[in-house]
C-alpha positions in Angstrom: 49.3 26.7 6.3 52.8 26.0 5.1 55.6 23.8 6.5 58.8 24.9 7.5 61.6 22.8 8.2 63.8 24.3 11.2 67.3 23.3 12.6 67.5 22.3 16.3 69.6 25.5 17.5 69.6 27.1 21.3 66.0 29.1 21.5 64.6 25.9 19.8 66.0 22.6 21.1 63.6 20.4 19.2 64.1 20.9 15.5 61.6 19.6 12.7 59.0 20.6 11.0 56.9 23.5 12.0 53.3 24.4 10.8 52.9 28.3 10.3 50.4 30.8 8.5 51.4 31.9 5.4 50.8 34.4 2.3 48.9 33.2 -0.5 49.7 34.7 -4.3 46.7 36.4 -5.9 46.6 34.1 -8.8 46.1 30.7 -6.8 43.4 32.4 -5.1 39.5 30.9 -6.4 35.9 32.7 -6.6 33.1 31.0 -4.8 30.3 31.0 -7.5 26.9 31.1 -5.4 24.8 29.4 -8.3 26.7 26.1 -8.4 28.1 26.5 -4.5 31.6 25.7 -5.7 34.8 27.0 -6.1 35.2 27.9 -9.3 38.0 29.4 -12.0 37.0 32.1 -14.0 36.7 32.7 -17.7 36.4 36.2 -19.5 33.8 37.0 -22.1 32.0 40.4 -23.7 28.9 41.5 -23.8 26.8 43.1 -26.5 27.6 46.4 -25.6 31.2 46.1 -25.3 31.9 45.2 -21.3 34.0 42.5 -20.1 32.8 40.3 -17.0 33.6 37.9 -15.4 31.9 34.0 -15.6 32.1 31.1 -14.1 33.7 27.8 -15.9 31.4 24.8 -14.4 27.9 26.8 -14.9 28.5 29.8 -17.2 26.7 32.3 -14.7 28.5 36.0 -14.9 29.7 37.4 -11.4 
């Protein structure tokens, strides 16, 4: 939800602040990590055989 501040004008007599749905960019966006059952940011690392995944910061489990 965001706020948005609007002007009193003739469709809207009442001006203030207004409560509306809004976008979200990718990056602020968290995984849920379903060993620790928390949001969590996500580090980068490289396997043995040369693939990159994905893991969790708080308990180091791979998505």
């Amino acid at each position: 939800m965001i706020s948005k501040h609007v002007k009193p004008s003739m469709a809207n007599r009442e001006g203030g602040i207004i409560k509306t749905e809004g976008t979200i960019h990718a990056s602020n966006v968290m995984l849920y990590c379903t060993k620790c059952n928390k949001a969590t940011r996500v580090a980068y690392k490289f396997l043995e055989d040369g693939t990159k995944v994905r893991v969790c910061k708080k308990c180091n489990e791979t998505f």
